[in-house]
Residue frames as a rotation matrix with the C-alpha (Angstrom) as fourth column:
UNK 1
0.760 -0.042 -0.649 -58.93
0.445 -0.693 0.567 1.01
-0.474 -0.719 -0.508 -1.92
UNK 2
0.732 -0.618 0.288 -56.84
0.324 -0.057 -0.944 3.55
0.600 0.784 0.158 -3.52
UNK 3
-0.191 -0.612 -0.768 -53.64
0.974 -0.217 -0.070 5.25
-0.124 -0.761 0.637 -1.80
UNK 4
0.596 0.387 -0.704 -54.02
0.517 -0.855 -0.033 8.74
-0.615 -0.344 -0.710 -0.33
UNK 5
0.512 -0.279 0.812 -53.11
0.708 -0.398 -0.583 11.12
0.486 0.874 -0.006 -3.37
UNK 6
0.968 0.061 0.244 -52.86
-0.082 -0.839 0.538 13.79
0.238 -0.541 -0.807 -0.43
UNK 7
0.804 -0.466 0.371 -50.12
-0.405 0.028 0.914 12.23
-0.436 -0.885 -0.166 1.36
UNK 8
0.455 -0.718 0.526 -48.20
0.771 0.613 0.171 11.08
-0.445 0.328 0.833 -1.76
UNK 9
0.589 -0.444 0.676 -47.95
0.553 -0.389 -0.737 14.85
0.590 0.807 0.016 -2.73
UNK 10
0.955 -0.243 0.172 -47.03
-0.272 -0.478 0.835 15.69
-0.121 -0.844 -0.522 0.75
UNK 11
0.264 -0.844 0.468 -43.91
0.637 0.517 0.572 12.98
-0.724 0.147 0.674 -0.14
UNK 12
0.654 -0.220 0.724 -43.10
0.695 -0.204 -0.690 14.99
0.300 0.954 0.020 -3.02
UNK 13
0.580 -0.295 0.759 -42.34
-0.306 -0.943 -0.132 18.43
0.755 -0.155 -0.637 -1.52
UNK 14
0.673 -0.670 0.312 -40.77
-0.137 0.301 0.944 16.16
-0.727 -0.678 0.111 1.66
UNK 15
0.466 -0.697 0.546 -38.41
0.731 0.651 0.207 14.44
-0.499 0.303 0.812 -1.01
UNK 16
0.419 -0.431 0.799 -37.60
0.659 -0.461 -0.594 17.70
0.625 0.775 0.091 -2.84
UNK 17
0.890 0.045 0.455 -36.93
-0.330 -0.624 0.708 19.67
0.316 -0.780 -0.540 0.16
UNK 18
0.897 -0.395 0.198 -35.05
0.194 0.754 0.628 16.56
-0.397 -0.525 0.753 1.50
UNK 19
0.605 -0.390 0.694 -32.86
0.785 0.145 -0.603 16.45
0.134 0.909 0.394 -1.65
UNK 20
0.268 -0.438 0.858 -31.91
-0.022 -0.893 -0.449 20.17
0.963 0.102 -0.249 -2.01
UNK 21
0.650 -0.487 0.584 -31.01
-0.728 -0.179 0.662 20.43
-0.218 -0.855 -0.470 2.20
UNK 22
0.666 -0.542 0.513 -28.71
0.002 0.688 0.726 16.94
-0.746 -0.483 0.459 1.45
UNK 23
0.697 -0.369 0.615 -27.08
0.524 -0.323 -0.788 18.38
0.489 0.872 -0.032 -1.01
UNK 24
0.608 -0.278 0.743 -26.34
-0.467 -0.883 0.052 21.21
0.641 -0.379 -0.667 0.66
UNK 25
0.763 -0.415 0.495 -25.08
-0.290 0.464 0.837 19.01
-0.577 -0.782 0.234 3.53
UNK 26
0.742 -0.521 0.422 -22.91
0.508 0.848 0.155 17.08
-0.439 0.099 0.893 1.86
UNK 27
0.643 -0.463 0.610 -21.50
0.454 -0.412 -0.790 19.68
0.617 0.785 -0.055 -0.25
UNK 28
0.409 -0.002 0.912 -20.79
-0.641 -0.712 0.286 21.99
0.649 -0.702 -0.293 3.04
UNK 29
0.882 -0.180 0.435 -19.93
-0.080 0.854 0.515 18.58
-0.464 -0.488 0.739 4.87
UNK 30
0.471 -0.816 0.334 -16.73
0.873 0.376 -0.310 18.04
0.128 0.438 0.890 2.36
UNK 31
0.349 -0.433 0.831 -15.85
0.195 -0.834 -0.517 21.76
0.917 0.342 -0.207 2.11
UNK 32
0.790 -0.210 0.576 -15.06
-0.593 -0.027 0.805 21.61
-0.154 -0.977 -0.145 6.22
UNK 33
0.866 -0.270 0.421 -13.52
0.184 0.954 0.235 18.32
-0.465 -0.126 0.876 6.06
UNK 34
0.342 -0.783 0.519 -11.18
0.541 -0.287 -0.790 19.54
0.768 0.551 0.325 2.69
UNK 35
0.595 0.012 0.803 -10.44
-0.232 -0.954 0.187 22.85
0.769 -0.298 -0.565 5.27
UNK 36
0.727 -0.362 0.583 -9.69
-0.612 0.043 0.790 20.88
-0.311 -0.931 -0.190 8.16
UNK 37
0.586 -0.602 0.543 -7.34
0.473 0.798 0.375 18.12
-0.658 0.037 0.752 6.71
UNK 38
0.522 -0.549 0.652 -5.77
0.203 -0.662 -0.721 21.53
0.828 0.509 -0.234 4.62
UNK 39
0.563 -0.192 0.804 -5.05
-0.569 -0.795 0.208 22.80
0.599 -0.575 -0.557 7.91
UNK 40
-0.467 -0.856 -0.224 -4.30
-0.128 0.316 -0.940 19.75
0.875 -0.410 -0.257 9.86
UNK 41
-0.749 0.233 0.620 -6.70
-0.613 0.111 -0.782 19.92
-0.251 -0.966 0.060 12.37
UNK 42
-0.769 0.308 -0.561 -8.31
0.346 0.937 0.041 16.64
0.538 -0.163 -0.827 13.56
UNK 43
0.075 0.946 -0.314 -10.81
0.934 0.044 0.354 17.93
0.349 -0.320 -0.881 15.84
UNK 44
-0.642 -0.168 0.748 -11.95
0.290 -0.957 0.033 21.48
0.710 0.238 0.662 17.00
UNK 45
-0.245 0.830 -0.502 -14.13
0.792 -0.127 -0.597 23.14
-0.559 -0.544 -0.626 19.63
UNK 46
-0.764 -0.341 0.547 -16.50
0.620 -0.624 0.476 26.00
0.179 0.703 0.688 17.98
UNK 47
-0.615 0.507 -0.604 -18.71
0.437 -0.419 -0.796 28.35
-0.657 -0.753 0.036 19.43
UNK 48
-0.776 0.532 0.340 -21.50
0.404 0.005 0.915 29.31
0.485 0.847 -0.219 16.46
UNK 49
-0.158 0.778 0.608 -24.60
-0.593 -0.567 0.571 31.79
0.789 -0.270 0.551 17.62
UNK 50
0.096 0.127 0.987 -23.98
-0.994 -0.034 0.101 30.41
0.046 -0.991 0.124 21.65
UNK 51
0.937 -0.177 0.303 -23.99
0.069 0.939 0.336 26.61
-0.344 -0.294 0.892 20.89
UNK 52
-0.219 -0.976 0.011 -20.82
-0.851 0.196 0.488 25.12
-0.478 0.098 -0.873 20.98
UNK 53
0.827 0.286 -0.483 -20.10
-0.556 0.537 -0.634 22.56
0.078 0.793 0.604 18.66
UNK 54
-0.230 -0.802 0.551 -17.12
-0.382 0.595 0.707 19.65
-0.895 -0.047 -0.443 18.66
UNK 55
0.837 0.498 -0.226 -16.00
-0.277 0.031 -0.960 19.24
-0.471 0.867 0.164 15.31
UNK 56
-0.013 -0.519 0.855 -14.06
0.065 0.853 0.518 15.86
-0.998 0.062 0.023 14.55
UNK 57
0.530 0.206 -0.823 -12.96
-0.845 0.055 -0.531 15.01
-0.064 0.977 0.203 10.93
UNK 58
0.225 -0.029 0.974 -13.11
-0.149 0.987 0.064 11.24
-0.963 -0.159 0.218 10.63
UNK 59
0.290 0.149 -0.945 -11.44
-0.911 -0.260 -0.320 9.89
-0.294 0.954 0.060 7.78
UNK 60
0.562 0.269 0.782 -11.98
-0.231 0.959 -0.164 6.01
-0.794 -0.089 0.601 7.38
UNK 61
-0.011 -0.487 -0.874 -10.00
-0.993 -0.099 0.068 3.72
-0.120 0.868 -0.482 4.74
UNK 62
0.747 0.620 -0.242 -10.48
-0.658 0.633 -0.409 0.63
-0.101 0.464 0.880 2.81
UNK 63
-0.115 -0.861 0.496 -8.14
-0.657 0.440 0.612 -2.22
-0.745 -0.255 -0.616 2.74
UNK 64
0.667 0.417 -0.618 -8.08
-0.745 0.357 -0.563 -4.31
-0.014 0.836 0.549 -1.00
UNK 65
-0.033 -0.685 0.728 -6.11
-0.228 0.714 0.662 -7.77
-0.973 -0.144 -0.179 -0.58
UNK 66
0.088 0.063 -0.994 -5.30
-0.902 0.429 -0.052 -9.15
0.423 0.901 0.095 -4.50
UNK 67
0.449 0.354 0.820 -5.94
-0.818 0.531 0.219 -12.42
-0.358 -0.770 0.528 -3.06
UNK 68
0.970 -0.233 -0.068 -4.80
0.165 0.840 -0.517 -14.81
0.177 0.490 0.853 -5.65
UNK 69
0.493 -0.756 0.431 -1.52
-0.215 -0.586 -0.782 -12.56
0.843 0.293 -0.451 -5.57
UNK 70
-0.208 -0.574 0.792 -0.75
-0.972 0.033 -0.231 -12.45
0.106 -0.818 -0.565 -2.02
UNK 71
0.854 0.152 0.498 -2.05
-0.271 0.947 0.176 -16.98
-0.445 -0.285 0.849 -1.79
UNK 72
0.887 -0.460 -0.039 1.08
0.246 0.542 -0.804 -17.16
0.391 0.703 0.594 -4.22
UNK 73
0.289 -0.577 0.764 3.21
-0.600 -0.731 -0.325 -15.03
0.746 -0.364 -0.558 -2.55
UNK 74
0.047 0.107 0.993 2.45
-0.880 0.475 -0.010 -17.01
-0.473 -0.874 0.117 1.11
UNK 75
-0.931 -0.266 -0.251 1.62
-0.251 0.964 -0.091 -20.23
0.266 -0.021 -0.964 -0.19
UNK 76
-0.019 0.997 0.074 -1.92
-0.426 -0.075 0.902 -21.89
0.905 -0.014 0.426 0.50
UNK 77
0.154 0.552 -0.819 -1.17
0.785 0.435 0.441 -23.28
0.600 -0.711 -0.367 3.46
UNK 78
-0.792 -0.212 -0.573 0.04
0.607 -0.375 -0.701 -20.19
-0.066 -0.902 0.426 5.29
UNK 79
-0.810 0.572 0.132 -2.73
-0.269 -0.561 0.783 -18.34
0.522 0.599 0.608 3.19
UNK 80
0.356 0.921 -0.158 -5.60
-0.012 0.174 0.985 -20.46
0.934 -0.349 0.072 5.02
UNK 81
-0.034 -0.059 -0.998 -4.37
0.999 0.040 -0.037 -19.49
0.042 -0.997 0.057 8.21
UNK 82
-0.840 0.077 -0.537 -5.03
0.102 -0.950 -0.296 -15.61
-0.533 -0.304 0.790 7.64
UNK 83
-0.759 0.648 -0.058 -8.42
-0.184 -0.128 0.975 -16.61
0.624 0.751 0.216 5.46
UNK 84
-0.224 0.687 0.692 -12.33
0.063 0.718 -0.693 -17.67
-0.973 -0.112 -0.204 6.89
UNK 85
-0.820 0.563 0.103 -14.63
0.445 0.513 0.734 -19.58
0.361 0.647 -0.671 5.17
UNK 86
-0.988 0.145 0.059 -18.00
0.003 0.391 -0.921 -18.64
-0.156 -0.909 -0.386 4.93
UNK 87
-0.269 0.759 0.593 -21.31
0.725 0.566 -0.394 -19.74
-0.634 0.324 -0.702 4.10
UNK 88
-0.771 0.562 -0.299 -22.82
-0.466 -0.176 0.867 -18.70
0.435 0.808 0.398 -0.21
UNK 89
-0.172 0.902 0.397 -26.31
-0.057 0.393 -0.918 -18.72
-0.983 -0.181 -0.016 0.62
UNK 90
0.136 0.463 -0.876 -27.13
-0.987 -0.010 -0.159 -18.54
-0.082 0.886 0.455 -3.02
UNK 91
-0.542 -0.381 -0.749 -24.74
-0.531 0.846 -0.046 -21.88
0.651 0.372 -0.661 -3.11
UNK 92
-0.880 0.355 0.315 -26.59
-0.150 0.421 -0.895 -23.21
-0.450 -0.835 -0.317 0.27
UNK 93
-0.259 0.872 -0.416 -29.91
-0.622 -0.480 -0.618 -22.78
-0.739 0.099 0.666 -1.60
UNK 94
0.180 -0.099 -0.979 -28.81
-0.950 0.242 -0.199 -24.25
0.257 0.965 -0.050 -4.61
UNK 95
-0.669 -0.710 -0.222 -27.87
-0.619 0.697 -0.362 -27.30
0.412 -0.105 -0.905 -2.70
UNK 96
-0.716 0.554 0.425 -30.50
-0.064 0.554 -0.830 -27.94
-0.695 -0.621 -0.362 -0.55
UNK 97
0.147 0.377 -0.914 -32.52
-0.766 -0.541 -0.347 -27.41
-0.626 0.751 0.209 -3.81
UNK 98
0.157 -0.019 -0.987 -30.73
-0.918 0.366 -0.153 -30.10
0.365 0.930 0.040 -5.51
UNK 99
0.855 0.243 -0.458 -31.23
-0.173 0.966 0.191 -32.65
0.489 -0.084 0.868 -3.16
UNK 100
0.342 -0.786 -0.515 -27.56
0.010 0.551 -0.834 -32.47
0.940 0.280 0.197 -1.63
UNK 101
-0.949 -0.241 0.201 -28.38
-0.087 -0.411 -0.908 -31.10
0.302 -0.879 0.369 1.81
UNK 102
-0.174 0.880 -0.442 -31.35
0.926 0.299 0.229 -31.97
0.334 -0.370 -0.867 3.85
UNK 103
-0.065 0.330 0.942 -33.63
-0.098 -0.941 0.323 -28.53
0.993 -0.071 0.093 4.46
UNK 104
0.957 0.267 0.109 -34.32
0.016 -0.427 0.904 -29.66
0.288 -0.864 -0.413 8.07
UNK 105
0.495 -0.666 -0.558 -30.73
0.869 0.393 0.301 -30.11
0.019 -0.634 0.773 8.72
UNK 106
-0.246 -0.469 0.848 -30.17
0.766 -0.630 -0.126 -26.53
0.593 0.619 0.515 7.24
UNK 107
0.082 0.891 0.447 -33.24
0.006 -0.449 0.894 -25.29
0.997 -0.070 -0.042 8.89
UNK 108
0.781 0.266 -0.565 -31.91
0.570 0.065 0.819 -25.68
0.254 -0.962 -0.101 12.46
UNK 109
-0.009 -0.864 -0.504 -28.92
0.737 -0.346 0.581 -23.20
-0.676 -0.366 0.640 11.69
UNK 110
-0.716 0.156 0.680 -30.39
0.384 -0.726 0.571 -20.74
0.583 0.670 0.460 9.28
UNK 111
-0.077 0.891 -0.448 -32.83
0.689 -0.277 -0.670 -17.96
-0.721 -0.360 -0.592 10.89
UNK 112
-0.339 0.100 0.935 -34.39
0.721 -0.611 0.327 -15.17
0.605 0.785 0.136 8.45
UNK 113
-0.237 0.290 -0.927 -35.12
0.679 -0.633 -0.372 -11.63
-0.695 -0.718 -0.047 9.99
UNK 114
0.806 0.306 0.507 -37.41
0.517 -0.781 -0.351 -9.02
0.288 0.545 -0.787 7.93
UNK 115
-0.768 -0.639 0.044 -35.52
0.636 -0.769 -0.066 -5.74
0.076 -0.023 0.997 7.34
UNK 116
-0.345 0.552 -0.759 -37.33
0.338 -0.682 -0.649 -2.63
-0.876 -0.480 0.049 8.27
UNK 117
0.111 0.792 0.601 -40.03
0.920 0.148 -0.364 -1.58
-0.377 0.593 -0.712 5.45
UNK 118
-0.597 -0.284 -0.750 -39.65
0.061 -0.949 0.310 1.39
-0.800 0.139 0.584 3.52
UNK 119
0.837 0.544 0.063 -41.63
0.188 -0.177 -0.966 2.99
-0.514 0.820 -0.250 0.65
UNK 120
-0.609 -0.672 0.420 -40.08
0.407 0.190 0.894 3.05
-0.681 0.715 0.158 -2.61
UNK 121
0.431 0.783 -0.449 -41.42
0.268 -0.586 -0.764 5.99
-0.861 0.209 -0.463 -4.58
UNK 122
-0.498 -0.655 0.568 -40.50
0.667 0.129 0.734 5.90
-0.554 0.744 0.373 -8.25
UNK 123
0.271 0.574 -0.773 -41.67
-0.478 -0.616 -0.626 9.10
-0.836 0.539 0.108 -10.48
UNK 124
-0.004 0.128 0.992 -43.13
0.666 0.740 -0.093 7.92
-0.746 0.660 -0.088 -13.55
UNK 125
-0.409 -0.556 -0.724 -42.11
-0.116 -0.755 0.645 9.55
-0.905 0.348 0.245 -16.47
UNK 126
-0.885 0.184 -0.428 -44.04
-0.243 0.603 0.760 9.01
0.398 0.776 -0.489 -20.07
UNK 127
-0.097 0.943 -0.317 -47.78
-0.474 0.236 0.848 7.59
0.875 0.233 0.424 -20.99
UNK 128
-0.997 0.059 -0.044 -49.07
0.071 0.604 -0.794 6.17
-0.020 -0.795 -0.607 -17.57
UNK 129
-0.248 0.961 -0.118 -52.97
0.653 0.256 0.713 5.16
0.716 0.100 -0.691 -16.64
UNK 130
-0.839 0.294 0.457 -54.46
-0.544 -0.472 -0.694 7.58
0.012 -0.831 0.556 -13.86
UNK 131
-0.262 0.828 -0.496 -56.30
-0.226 0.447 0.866 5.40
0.938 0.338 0.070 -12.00
C-alpha cells in the first residue's frame, strides 16, 4: 500500500503556509513585547475592529546554579539539604542490564506511557527512488 501522494502535497502548502504565518507571529509577537517592556506596560486592554483584546507581556527567567561552586561555598552537607536525588534511567537500564538490579523489582515502580504520534515529514533533497 502506498501513502496518499494527494494528502502529502496537501502537507506541503499546510507546512508552507504554516511557516510564513509563524514567522510572522513571532516576529510581530516580539515587536509588541520589545514596545511594551519600552514603555513599561505589563498588561493592556485594546479595542481592535470591535473585539477587545487583554494584552499581558509575560516575561519568564531561568535560574543557572554552578553547582560544584556553590557545594564548596556551603559545604556538602548543607548542600544535600537544598539538593534531590533522582533516578538516570539510562543508569537504571544499564543496571538492571548488568545483572545488578532485579527487572521485576524495577518493574513494579517504573510505568512507560506512549507520547502522542506525530508525522515527521523530511523533504528529500538530491537522487531519491520514486516509488
Amino acid at each position: 500500500m502506498a501513502i496518499n501522494e494527494e494528502l502529502v502535497l496537501e502537507w506541503q502548502v499546510a507546512d508552507a503556509t504554516f511557516k510564513a504565518a509563524k514567522e510572522r507571529f513571532d516576529k510581530v509577537t516580539n515587536e509588541l513585547a520589545q514596545e511594551m517592556l519600552v514603555q513599561e506596560i505589563k498588561s493592556d486592554l485594546v479595542c481592535v475592529r470591535g473585539d477587545d483584546y487583554k494584552v499581558t507581556v509575560v516575561q519568564g527567567e531561568t535560574t543557572r546554579v554552578d553547582d560544584d561552586g556553590l557545594k564548596k561555598a556551603m559545604g556538602a552537607v548543607k548542600f544535600r539539604r537544598v539538593t534531590k536525588t533522582k533516578v538516570d534511567t539510562k543508569l537504571l537500564e544499564k543496571a538492571v542490564k548488568d545483572g545488578l538490579v532485579d527487572i521485576d523489582t524495577v518493574a513494579a515502580f517504573v510505568s512507560i506511557t506512549p507520547n502522542k504520534p506525530f508525522v515527521k515529514v523530511t523533504r528529500v533533497v538530491g537522487d531519491h527512488d520514486d516509488e
